[in-house]
N, C-alpha and C positions, 0 to 999 in steps of 0.2 A: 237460785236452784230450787226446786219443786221439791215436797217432801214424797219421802218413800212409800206413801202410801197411794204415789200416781205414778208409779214408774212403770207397773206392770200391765200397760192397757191391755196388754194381748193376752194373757193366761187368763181369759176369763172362764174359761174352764177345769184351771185347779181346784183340789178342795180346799175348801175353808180349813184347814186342820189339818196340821201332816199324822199320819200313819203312824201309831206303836208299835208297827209291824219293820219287822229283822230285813237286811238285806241275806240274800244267799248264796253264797258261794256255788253254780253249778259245776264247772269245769278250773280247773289248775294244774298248770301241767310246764311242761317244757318245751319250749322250739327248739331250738338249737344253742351249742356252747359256742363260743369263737375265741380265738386265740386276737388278746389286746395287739393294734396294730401299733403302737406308739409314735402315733400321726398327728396326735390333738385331736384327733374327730372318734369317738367311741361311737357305736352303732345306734345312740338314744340323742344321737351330736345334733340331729335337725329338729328340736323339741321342738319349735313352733307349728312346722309340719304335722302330717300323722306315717306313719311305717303298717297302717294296719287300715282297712276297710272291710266294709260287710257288701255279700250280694245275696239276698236273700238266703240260701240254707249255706253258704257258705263263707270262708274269713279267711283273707290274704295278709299277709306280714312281706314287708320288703326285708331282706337279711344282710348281711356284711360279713363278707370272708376275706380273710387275710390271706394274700398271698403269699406264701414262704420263699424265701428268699429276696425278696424284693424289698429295696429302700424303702423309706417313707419320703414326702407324706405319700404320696398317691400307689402306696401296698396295698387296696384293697380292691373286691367289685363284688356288684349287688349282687342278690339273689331271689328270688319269690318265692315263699313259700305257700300255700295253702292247705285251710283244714275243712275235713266234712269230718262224716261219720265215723270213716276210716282214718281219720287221725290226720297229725299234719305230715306233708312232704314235699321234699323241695325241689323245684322245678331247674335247668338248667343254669349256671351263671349267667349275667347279663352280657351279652353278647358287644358290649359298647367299647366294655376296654376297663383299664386300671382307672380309678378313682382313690379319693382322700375321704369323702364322704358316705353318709347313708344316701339311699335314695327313698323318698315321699313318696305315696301313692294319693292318685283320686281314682275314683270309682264311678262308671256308672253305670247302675244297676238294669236299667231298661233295656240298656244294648248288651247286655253283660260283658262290660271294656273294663278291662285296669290299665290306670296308668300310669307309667313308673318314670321320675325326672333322674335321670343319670347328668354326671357332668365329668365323662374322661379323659382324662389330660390326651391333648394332639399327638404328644410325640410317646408313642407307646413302648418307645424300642425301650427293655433292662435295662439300669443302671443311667437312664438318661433326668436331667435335672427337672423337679417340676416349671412348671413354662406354663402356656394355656390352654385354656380346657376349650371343651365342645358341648356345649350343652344338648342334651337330647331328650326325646321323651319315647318310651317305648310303650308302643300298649299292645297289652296282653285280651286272650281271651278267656272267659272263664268256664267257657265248653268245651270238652274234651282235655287235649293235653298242649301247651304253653310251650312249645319248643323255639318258635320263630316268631315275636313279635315282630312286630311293626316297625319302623324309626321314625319318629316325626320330628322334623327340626323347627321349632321354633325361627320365627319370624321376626328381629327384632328392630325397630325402629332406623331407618338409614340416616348413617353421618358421617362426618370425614373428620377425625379418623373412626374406624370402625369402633365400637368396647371389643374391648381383650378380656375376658371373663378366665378368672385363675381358681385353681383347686380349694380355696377358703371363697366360697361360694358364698357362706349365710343364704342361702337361695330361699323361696318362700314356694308352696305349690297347693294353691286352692282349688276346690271345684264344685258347681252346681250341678248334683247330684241328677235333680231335676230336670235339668235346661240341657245334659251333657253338655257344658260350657267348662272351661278351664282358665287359669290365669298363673302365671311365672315370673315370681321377683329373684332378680339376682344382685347380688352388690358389687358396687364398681366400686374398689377399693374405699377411699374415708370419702367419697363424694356423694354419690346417689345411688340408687339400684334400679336398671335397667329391668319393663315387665312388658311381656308381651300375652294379649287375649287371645283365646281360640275359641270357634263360638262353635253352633250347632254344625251347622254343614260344613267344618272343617276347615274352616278359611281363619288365619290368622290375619283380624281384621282390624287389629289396634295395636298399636305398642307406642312406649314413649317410657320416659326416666320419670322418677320420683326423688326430689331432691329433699335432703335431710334438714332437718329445721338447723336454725343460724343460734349459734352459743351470744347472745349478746353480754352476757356477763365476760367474756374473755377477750382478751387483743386480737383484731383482727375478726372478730364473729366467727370462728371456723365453722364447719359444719359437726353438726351434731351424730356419727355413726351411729345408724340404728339398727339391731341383730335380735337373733331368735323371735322375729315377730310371728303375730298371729293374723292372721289373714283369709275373709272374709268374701264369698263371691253368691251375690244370690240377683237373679232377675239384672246384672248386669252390673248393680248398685256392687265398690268394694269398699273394705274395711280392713283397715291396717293399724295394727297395732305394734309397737314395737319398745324395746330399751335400748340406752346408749349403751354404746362399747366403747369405751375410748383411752388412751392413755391416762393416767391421772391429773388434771387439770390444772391440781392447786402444788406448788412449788414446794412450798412447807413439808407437805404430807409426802410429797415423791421422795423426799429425800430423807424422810423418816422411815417410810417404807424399805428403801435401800439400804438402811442400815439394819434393820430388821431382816431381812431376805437376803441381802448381796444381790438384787436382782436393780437392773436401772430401768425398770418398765414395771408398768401394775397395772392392767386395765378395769376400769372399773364399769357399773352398771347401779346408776343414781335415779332415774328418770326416766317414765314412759308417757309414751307419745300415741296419739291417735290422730289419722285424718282418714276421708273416704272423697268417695266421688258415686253420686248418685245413677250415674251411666259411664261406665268406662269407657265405652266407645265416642261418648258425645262431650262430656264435660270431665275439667284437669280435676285434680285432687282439690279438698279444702286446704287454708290455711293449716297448722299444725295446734293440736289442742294436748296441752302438757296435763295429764291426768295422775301425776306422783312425782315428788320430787325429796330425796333426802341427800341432797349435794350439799345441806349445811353440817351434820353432821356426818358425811362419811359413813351414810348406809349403803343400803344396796336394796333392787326393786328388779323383781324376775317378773315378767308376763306369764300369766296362768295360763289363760284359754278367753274364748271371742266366740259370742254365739249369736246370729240374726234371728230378733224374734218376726213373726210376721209383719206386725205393724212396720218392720225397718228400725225398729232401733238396734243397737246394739246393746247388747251385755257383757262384761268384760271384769275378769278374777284375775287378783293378780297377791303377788306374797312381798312384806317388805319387812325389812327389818333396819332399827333406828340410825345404829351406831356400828362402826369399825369399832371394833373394841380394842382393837391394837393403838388405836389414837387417843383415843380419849382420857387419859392419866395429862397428858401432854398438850393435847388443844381443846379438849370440851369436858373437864372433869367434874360437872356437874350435873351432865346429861346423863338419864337413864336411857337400859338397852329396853326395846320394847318389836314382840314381834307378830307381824299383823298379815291375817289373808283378808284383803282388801277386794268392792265390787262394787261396779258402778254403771250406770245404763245413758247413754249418750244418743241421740235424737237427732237428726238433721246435724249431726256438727255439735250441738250444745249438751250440754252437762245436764243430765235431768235430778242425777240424784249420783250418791258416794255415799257406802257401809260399809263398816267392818263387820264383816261375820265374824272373828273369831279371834282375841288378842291373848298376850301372854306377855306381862309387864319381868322386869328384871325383881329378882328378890320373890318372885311368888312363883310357885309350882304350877305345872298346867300345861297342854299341849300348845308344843310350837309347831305351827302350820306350812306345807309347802305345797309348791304344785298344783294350784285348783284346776280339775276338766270339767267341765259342764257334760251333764248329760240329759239332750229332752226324750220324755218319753213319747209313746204315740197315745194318750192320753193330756196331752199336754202342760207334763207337770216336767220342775225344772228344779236338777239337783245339783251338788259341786261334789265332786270325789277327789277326794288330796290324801295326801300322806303328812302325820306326824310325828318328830319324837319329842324330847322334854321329858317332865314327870307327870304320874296320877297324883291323884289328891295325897296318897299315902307315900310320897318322894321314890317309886319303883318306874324305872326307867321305861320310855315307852319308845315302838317302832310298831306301827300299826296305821293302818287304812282306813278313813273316814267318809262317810254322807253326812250333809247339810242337805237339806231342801229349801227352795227359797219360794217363802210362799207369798200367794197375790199381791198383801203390799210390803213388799219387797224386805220382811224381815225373814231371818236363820230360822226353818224348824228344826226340832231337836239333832242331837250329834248322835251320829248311829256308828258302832262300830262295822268294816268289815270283816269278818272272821276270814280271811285269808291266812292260810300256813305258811305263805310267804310274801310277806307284806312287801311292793313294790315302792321303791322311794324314788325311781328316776321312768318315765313310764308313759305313753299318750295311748288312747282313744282314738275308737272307730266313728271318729266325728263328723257331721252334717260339713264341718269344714272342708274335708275329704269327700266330700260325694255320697258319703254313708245315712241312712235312712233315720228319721228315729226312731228310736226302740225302746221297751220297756225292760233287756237287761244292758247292762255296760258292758263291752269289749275292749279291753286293756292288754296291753304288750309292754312290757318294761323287765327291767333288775332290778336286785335286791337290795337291801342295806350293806349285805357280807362283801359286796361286790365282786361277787363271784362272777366270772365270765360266763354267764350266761344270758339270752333272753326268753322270758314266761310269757305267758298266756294265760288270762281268768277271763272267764264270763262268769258274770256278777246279775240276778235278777231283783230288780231294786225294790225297794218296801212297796207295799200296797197292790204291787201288780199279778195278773194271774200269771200261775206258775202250770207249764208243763212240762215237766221232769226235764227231762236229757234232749226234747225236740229243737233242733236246728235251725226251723224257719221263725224266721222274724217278720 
């Protein structure tokens, strides 16, 4: 592995020096409240995704309303919001039908298209059992008024038998922004996840499955389920990143957990995985490359966010933390708990470099980190925005919003607070992942700590950059 100080060939135009200069809070406000649909899928369920994109002076949020009276899971259906000058408002439901999940947006800006991945269960009729879904993509326009999208059905690889795609979707939905190019992961129960491309001239011209790397440490090899990934489309080249979801593995611990819970199932999330494919169209994915693993001790490893710098690498944040704390009295009582937002930039397939920006050991006070989103600016500087709680220096409780900058070679500039009045802990960005442009403020859509049923809205103008007041165009 190459050290940190050659990982960032592309940011040759950061400064030497990060900024003492404050992030700003422009705008904080409210989208809408929604009534919890008690489906398993809350309106922030598709983190990997984004719910939010920018088109020059303006910013879209996909929404989720509960239907009243209606079962779970599949009680809910999207909605699109958008905000200008005159504030946000919400455009008609999705015309697709009832769903379980949020639905993703990609964005692109040149044609000014949104586009919204719905997946509504087939059999729409009340009180009928979820069954299978339909995947669909609707795209919207962002002139004038949004009443009648589009429907475009995805294309997906022929075989016998068909995939049968069900309301626990894990679905993925990328797009180059640039290229108005598109691509759609979906998972096919514990096996693989079916993705289909869509390229410029509207032709769904590739598809094919993605199979989950093989557990060799267990009976049998099963496959490894991979969920809330982050996912990667530029110039054709894609990037996947993801963590295991899967029953608990080790026999000892399920059956500790069980007496602990009364529950005879506990899915855990130990390990994250990366592969890509240089041309989706032309060549399969790589082998799989394990970039975090705490299955010894009964951690847990959440994906942050996935950024393509020019050159083609990858950039990739992610948060871990050491120990189940619930176990270790009983199998590892010597291990400290330690918890870490972890980054790391990957090249062709290979590993160029792994940092910690930021730890928080057991027994010491300090912010514990979650959540990392990259945000590049159009200066091309490259920052991570997370949320932490823990303690400050003086043991007073923290919940508050953070910048790092990561500068040229590849170390943390200083830790900036965000002064948000309401600090967001569950939350994504108007990311380049999504079709969104770079920019020199952040666009964030998330809820709170209080877990109020609500979701916000900040636009955040980040250190160093010029500032003009309350203007809209990015």
């Amino acid at each position: 592995m190459k050290s940190t100080s050659l990982l960032l060939l592309t940011l040759l135009q950061l400064p030497t020096a990060a900024t003492a200069q404050e992030p700003v809070v422009e705008v904080e406000e409210e989208i809408y409240a929604y009534v919890p649909a008690n489906n398993g899928a809350t309106p922030m369920w598709d983190s990997g995704s984004s719910n939010l994109v920018r088109i020059g002076e303006q910013v879209f949020a996909s929404g989720l309303d509960t239907l009243p009276g209606m079962a779970p899971p599949n009680n809910t259906q999207c909605r699109l919001w958008r905000r200008s000058s005159l504030g946000w408002r919400a455009d008609p439901p999705d015309p697709s039908g009832r769903t379980r999940e949020p639905c993703p947006l990609v964005a692109f800006p040149d044609r000014r298209q949104i586009m919204l991945s719905a997946n509504p269960v087939r059999d729409d009729t009340p009180g009928a059992p979820a069954g299978a879904t339909n995947p669909v993509i609707r795209q919207y326009t962002a002139r004038g008024k949004m009443r009648n999208p589009t429907a475009i059905q995805p294309r997906w690889q022929a075989r016998d038998p068909a995939p049968v795609f069900s309301a626990i979707s894990y679905r993925s939905f990328a797009g180059d922004g640039m290229n108005n190019e598109m691509i759609l992961f979906q998972n096919i129960e514990y096996d693989h996840a079916e993705w289909a491309f869509r390229d410029k001239q509207g032709h769904w011209n590739a598809q094919g499955r993605l199979s989950w790397p093989l557990d060799a440490e267990r009976s049998g090899n099963p496959p490894i389920r991979l969920c809330y990934p982050n996912v990667a489309l530029d110039k054709r080249s894609v990037h996947f990143v993801g963590t295991d979801d899967v029953v608990e593995p080790n026999p000892g611990w399920r059956l500790a957990k069980r007496d602990l819970t009364g529950n005879t199932w506990d899915y855990v999330t130990r390990r994250l995985y990366y592969a890509w494919t240089s041309d989706i169209t032309q060549q399969p994915f790589s082998a799989w490359l394990e970039l975090a693993n705490r299955d010894r001790t009964a951690g847990r490893v959440i994906p942050g966010d996935l950024w393509l710098a020019p050159d083609g690498s990858a950039h990739i944040a992610w948060e871990e933390t050491a120990i189940d704390m619930r176990l270790r009295d009983k199998f590892f009582p010597d291990e400290k708990q330690r918890y870490e937002l972890n980054y790391a930039v990957v090249r062709d397939g290979k590993l160029v470099s792994k940092t910690t920006l930021l730890a928080t050991d057991e027994g010491k006070q300090g912010p514990v980190p979650h959540l990392p989103r990259f945000q590049h600016t159009q200066q091309g500087r490259l920052f991570v925005f997370f949320y932490v709680n823990g303690t400050d220096p003086s043991g007073k409780g923290l919940r508050e919003n953070r910048l790092i900058e990561i500068l040229p070679d590849g170390t943390a500039g200083p830790m900036l607070h965000v002064p948000l009045k309401h600090p967001l802990n569950n939350y994504m960005t108007a990311t380049e992942r999504a079709g969104s442009a770079p920019s020199d403020t952040l666009d964030v859509i998330g809820t709170e700590p209080s877990n109020a049923p609500t979701i916000r809205y900040a636009r955040i103008r980040l250190p160093g950059t010029p500032s003009d007041g309350e203007a809209e165009g990015r």
